[in-house]
GUGU-389197 format. One record per atom (N, C-alpha, C): residue in one letter; z, x, y. Coordinates in steps of 0.001 Angstrom, whole numbers, padded with zeros to 6 digits, always signed. Layout:
<sites>
aZXY/...
</sites>
This chain:
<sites>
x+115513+102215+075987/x+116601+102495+076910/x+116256+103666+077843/x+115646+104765+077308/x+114935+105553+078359/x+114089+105750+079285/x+113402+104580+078952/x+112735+104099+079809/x+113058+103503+081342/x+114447+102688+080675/x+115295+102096+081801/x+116018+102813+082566/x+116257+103823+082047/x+117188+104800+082434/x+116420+105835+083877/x+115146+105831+083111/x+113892+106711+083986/x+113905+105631+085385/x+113533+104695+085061/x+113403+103338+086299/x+114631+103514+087298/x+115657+103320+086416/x+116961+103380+087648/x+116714+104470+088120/x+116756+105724+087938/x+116432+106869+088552/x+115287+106991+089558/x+114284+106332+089164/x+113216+106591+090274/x+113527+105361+091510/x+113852+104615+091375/x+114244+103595+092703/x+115447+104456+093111/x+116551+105216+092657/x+117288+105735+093200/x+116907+106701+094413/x+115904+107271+093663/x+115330+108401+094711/x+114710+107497+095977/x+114020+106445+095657/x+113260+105643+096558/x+114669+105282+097610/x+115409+104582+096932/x+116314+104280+097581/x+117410+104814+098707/x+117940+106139+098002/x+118066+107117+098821/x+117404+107549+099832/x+116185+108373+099901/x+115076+108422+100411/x+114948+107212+101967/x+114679+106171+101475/x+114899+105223+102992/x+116452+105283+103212/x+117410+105129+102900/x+118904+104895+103471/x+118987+106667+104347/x+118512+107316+104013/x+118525+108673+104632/x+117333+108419+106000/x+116623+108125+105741/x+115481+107763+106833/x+115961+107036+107677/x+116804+105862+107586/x+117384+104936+108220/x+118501+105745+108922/x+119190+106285+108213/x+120363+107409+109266/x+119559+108623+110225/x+118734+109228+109947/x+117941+109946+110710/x+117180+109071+111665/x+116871+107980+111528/x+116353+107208+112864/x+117194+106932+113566/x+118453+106436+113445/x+119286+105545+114093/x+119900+107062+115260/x+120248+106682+116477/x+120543+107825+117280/x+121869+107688+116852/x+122826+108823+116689/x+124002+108590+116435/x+124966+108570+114530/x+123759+108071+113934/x+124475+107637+112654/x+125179+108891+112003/x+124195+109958+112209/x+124636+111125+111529/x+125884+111530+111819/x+125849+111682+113287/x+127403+111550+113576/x+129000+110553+112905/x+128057+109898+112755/x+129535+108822+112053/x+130291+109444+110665/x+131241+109560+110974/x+132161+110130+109865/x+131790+109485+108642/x+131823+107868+108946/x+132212+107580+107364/x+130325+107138+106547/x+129679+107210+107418/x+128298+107198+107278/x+127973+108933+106484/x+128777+110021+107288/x+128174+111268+107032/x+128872+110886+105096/x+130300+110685+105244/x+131241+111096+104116/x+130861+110190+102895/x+130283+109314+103118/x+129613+107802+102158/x+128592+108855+101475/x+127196+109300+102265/x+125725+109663+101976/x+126683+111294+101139/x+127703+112052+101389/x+127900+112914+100871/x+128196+112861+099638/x+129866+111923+099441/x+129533+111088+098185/x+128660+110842+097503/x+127873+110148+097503/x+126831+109720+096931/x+126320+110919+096181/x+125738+111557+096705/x+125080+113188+096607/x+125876+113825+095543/x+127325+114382+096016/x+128156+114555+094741/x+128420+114215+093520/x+128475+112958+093632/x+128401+111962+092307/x+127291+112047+091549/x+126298+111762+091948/x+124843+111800+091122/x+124438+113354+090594/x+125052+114416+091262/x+125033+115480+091202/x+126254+116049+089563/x+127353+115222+089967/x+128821+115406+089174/x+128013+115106+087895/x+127601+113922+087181/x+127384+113187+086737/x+126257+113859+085674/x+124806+113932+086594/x+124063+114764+086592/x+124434+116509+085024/x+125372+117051+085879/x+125775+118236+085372/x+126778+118110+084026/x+127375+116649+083961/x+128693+116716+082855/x+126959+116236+081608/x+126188+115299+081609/x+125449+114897+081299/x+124896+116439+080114/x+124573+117018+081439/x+123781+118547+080605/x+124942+119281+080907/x+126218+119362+080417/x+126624+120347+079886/x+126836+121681+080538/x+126785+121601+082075/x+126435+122589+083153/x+127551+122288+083995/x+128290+123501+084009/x+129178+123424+085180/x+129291+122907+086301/x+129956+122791+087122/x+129960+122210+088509/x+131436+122611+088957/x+131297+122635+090085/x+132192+123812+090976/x+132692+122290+092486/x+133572+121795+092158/x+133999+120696+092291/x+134201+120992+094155/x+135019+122189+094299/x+135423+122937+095662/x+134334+122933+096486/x+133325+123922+095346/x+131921+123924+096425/x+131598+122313+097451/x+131474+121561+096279/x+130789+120294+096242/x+131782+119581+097201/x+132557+119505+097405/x+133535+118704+097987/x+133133+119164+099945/x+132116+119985+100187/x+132222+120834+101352/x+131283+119889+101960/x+131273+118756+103007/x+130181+117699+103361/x+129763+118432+104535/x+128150+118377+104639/x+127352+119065+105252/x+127533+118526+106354/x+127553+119891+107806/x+127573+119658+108816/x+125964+119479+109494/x+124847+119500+109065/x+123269+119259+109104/x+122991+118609+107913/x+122152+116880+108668/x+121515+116376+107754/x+120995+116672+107095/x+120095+117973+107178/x+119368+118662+106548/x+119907+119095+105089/x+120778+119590+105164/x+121713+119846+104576/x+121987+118934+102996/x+122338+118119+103659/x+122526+116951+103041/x+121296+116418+102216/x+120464+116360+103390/x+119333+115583+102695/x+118763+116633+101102/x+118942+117780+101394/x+118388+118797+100654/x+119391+118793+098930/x+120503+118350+098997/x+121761+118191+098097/x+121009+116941+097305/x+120814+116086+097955/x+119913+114620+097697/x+118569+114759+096822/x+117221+115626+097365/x+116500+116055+096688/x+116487+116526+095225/x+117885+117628+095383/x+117778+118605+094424/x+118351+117476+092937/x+119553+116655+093389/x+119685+115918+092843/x+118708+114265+092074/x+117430+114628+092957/x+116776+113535+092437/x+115610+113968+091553/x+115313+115106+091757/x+114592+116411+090813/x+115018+116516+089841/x+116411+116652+089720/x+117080+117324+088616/x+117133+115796+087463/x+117452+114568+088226/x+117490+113623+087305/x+116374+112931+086822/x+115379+113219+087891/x+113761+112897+087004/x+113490+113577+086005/x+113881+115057+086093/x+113129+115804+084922/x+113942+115955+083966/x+115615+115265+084181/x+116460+115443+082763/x+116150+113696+082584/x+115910+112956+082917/x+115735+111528+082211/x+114358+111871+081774/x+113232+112025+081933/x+112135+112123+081522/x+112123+112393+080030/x+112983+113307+079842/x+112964+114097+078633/x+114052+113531+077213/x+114580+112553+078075/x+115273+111911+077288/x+115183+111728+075593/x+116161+111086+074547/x+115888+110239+073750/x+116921+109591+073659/x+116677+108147+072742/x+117880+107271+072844/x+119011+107565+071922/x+118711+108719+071014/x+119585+109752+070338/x+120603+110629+071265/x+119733+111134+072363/x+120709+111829+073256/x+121283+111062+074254/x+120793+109620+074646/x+121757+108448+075338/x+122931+108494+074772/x+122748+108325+073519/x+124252+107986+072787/x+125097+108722+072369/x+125017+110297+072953/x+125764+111145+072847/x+127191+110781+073837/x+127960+111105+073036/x+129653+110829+073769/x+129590+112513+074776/x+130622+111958+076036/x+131049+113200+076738/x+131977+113073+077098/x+132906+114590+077385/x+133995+114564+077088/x+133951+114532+079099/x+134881+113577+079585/x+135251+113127+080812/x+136337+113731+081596/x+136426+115124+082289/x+137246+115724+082762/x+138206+114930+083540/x+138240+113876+084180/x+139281+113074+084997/x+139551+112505+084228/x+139352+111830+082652/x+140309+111157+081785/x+139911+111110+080293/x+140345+112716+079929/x+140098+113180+078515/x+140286+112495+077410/x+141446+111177+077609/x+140975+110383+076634/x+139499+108993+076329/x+138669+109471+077895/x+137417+108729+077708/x+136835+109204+077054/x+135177+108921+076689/x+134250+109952+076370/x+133120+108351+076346/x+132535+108206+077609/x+131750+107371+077503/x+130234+107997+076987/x+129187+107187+076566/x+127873+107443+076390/x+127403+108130+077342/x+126169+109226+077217/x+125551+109219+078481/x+125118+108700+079337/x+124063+107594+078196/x+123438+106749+078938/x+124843+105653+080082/x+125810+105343+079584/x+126922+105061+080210/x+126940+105699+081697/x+127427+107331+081733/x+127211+107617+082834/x+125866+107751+083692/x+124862+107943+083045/x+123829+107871+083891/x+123464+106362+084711/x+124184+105656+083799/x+124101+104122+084795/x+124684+103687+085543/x+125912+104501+085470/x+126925+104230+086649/x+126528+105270+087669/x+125646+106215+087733/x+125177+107126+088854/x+124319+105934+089745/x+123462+105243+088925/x+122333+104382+089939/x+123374+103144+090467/x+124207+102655+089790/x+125190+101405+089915/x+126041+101876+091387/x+126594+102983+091215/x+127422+103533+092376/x+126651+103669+093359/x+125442+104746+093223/x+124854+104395+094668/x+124474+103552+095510/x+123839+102297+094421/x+123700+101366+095191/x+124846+100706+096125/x+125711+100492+095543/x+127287+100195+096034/x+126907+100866+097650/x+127237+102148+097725/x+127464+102917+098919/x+126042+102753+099830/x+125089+102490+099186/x+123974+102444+100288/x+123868+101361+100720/x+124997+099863+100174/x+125546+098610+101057/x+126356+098861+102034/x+127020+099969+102100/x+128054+100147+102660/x+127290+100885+104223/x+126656+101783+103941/x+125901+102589+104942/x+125238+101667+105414/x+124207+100387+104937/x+123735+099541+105918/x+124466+098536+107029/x+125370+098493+105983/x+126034+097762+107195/x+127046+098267+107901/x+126982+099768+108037/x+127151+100433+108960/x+126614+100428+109983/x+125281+101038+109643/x+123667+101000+110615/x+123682+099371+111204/x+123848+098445+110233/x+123311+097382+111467/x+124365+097549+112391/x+125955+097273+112349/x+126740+097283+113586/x+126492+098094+114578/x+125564+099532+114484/x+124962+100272+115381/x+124058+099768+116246/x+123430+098601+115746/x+122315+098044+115959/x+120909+098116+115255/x+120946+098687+114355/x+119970+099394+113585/x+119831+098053+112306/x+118009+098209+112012/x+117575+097137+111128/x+117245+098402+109893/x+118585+098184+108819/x+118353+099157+107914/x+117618+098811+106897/x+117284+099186+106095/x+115773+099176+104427/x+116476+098042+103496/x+115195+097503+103386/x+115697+097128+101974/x+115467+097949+100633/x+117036+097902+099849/x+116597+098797+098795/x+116707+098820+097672/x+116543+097123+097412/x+116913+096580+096587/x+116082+097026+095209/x+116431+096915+094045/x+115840+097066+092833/x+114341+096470+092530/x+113952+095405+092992/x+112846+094607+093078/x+112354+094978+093462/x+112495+095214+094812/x+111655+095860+096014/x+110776+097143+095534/x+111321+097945+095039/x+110947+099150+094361/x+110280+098597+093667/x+110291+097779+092551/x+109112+097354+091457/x+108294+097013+092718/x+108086+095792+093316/x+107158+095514+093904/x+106444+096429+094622/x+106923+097943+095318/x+106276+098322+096061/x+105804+099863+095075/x+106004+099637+093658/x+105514+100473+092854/x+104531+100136+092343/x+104425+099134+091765/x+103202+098163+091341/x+101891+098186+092228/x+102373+097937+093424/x+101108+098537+094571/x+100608+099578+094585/x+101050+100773+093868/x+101076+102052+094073/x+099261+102338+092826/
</sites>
């Protein structure tokens, strides 16, 4: 299972990674509200998620503040794809199956591995949403699909 867990994570980054490339090409995208507020999301979540996982605070106010520079953004993205390579890496399927206690609904307490799959599950969601944003711009956005990543890892 950690293994799988490592996989979703690294196409995430891949994935991210082009859907961010694709908004930095496109003239304009950055500008789009719900393009900026989607890719911020995203960022937060994997970040939220990320931190309940290890047991590390998170400062919800801060996080809620969507960057006025892509840069910005993109850098929230990184830190977040760092942080989940080197906490999945280290994994075991002992600490997958640790319960956590779920601040928006204290009577949950899903698995980790639970939330860590709904971090890669959600993004993907929103980086459908951002493409077909980009194409109505006119823009031919990435594919970023799960496969794709195997296939273009395998080459590697």
């Amino acid at each position: 299972m950690s293994a799988m867990i490592q996989s979703l994570f690294a196409h995430q980054a891949w994935a991210d990674s082009a859907i961010l490339k694709a908004v930095a090409d496109q003239e304009g995208a950055y500008a789009d509200e719900e393009i900026r507020k989607l890719l911020h999301h995203m960022a937060v979540v994997q970040r939220f998620f990320l931190s309940l996982a290890q047991a590390r605070p998170f400062d919800m106010e801060r996080e809620r503040q969507v960057p006025a520079a892509a840069a910005d953004l993109e850098r929230l993205f990184r830190g977040a794809h760092e942080d989940g390579a080197a906490y999945t890496a280290a994994l075991t399927d002992e600490q997958l199956s640790r319960r956590l206690d779920f601040p928006q609904m204290p009577d949950f307490h899903p698995q980790v591995r639970d939330a860590l799959i709904q971090v890669a599950m959600h993004s993907e969601h929103h980086r459908a949403q951002i493409a077909m944003r980009l194409r109505a711009m006119g823009a031919k956005p990435p594919v970023t699909d799960y496969i794709m990543w195997v296939r273009s890892s395998a080459a590697l």
